[in-house]
C-alpha positions in Angstrom: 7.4 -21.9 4.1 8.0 -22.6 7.6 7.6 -19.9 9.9 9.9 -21.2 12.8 12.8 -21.4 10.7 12.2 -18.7 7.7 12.0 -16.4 10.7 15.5 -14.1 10.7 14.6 -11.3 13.4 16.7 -13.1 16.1 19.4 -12.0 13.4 18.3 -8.5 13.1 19.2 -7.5 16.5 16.2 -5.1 17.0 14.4 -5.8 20.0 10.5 -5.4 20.3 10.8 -2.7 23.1 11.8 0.1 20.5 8.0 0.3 19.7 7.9 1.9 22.8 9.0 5.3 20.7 6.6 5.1 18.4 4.4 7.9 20.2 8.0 10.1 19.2 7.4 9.4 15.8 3.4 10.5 16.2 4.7 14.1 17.9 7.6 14.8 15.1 5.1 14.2 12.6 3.2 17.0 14.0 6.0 19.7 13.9 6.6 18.4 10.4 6.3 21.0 7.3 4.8 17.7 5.3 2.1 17.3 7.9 1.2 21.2 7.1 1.1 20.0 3.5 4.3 22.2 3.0 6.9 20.8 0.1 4.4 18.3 -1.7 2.3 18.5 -4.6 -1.1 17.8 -3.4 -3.9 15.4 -5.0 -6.7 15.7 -7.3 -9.5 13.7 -5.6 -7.6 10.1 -6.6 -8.8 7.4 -4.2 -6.8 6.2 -1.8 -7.6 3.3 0.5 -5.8 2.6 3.7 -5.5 -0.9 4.9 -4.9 -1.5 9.0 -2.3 -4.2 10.2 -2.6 -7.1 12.2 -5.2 -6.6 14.9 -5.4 -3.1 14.0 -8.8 -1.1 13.2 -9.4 1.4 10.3 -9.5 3.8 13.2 -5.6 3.0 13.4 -5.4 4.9 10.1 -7.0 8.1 10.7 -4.2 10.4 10.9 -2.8 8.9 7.8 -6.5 9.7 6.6 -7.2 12.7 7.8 -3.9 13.8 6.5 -4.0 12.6 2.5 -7.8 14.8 2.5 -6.5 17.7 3.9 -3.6 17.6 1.1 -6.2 16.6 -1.7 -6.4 13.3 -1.8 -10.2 11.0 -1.4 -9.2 8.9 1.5 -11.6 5.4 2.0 -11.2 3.3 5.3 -10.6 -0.6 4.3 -14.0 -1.6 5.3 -12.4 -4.8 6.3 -13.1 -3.9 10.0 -10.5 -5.6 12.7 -7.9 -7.2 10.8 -8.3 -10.4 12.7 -10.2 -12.6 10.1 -9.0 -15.1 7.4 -7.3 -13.5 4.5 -10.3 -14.4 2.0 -12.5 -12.9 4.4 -10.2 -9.6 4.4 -9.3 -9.5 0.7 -13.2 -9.8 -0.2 -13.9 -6.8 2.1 -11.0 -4.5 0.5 -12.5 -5.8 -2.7 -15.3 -4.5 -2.2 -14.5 -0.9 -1.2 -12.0 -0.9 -4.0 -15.0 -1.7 -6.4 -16.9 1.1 -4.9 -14.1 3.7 -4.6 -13.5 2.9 -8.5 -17.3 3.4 -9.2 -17.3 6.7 -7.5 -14.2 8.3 -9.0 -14.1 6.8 -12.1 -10.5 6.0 -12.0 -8.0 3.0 -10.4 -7.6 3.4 -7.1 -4.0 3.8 -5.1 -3.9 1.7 -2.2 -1.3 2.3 1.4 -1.2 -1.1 3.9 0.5 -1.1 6.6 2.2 -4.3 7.8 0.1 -7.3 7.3 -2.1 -4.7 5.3 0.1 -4.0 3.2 -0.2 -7.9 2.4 -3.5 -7.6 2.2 -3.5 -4.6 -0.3 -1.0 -6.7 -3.0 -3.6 -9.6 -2.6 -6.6 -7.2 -3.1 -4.3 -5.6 -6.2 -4.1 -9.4 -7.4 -7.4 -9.8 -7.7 -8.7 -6.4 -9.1 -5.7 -5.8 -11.7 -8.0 -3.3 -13.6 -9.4 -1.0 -10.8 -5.8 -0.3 -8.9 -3.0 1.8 -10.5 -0.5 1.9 -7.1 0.2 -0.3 -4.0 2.3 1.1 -1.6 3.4 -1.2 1.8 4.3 0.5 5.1 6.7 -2.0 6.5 5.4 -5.3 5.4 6.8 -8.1 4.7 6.6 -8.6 0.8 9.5 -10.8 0.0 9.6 -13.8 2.8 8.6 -13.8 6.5 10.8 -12.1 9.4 9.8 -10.8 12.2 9.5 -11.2 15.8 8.5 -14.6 17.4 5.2 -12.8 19.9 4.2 -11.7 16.1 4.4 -14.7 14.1 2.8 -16.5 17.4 -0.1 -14.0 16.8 -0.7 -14.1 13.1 -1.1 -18.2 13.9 -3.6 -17.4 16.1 -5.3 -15.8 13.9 -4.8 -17.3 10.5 -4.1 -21.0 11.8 -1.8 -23.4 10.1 -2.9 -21.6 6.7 -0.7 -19.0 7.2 2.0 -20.2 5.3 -0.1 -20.7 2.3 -1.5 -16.9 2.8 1.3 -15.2 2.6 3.0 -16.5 0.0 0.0 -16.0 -2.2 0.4 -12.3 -0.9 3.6 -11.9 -2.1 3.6 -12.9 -5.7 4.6 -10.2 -8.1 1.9 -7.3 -9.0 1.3 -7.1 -13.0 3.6 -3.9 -14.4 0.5 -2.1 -14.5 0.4 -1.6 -10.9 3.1 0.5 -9.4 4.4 -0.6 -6.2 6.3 1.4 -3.3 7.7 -0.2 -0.1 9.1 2.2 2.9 10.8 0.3 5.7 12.9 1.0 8.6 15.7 -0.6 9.6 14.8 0.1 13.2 12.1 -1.9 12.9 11.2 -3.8 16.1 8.9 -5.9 14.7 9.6 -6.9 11.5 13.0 -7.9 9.8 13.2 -4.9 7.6 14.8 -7.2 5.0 11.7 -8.5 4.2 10.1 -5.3 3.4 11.4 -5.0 0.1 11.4 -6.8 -3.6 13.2 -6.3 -6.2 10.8 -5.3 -8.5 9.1 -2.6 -6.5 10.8 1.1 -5.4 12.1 0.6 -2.0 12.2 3.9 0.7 14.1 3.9 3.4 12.8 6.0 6.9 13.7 6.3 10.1 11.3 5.2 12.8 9.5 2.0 15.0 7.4 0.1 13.0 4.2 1.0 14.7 4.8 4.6 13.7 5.4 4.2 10.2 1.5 5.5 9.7 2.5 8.5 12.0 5.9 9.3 10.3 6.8 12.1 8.9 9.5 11.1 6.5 7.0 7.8 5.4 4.2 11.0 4.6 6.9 12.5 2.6 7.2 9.3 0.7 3.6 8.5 0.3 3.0 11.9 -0.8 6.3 11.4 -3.2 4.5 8.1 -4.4 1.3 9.2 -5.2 2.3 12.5 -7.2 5.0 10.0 -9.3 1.7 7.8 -10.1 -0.5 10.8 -11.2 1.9 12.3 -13.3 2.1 8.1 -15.0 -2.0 8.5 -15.0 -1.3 12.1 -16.9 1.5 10.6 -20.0 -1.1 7.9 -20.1 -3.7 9.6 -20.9 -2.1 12.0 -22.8 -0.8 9.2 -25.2 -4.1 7.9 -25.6 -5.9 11.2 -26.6 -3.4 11.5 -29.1 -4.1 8.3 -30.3 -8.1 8.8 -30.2 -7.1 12.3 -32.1 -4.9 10.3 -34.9 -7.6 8.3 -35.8 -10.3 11.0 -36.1 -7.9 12.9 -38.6 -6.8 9.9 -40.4 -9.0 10.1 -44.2 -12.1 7.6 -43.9 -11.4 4.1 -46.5 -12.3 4.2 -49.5 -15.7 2.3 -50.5 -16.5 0.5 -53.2 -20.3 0.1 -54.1 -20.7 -3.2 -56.4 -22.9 -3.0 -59.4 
């Protein structure tokens, strides 16, 4: 995959300076009914663990975080620190607060990236099938590489001619036991929102810059949407397999034959 020509954003026609109205997506949010916790069916204590983008900090994420406890959710920063290292380096980190979120709920763990994060959190997913039920991306490019030329000049920076090799690792499919959500914008200044989606995942559309989408209202809606559609998937599953468990304690014990 080459990034000079897989790029499309010089066909997508939104320029870089609409991130400049990301701090009007940060104050609607605040007026929002959602942001009260109004309209949405609020968590149980699942884990969910928030992954920065590109040059970004877990600080980035801590309205998003401050946000999913308040409405009942158990919220865990990344602990990859700034997103500005190799992608093994990265993925091992989210690794290893997915394995301790998982040994301190019990349960598989939901996990919400943003941009390159997002990337991150599919690879993470990849390599801890068994410990993550949900991955949902906040405008990231899951299904080829467009975005805007200062961007994919930065991500080389960081990642080096390896970056090709990265992300398409990334973006190989999740197993069905994962559930995967991706919200994009098509005023996206950054990346080409075409990119944000696959096939195979449930795609949500909001309004908004790409650096707002992790102070959005209408992306909390969705997240919040997300997350209750995985529970109530964690409930029939568990339901199914009590009744199971419950079958075969009723079922008559074998026969036994005792040889003389």
């Amino acid at each position: 995959m080459d990034l000079t020509t897989t790029s499309r954003y010089a066909d997508s026609g939104l320029p870089l300076w609409r991130e400049a109205f990301a701090g009007l997506d940060w104050l609607s949010l605040r007026f929002s009914p959602v942001y009260a916790g109004h309209g949405i069916e609020r968590g149980r204590g699942e884990a969910v663990v928030l992954v920065p983008g590109l040059f970004a900090a877990d600080a980035m994420m801590i309205e998003l975080h401050r946000w999913l406890a308040r409405v009942g959710y158990m919220p865990y920063e990344s602990g990859v620190g700034v997103n500005a290292l190799p992608c093994d380096t990265l993925i091992a980190r989210l690794s290893a607060t997915i394995d301790r979120a998982y040994a301190e709920t019990g349960a598989p763990v939901r996990l919400v990236g943003h941009s390159l994060g997002g990337l991150l959190a599919r690879g993470a997913a990849l390599r801890r099938p068994g410990r993550v039920a949900q991955v949902i991306t906040l405008g990231s490019p899951v299904q080829g590489l467009g975005a805007h030329p200062a961007v994919l000049a930065a991500a080389k920076v960081v990642h080096g001619e390896d970056i090709d090799a990265c992300l398409a690792a990334l973006q190989r499919p999740l197993p069905a036991s994962i559930a995967e959500t991706n919200v994009y914008s098509k005023s996206d200044g950054v990346v080409d929102w075409r990119t944000c989606t696959r096939g195979d995942a449930t795609a949500v559309e909001s309004r908004g810059s790409h650096t707002g989408l992790i102070a959005n209202a209408e992306v909390y809606g969705a997240i919040a949407t997300a997350l209750a559609a995985q529970s109530a998937r964690d409930d029939l599953r568990c339901s199914a397999v009590a009744r199971l468990v419950a079958a075969r304690a009723d079922a008559p014990a074998p026969a036994t034959t005792i040889s003389r």
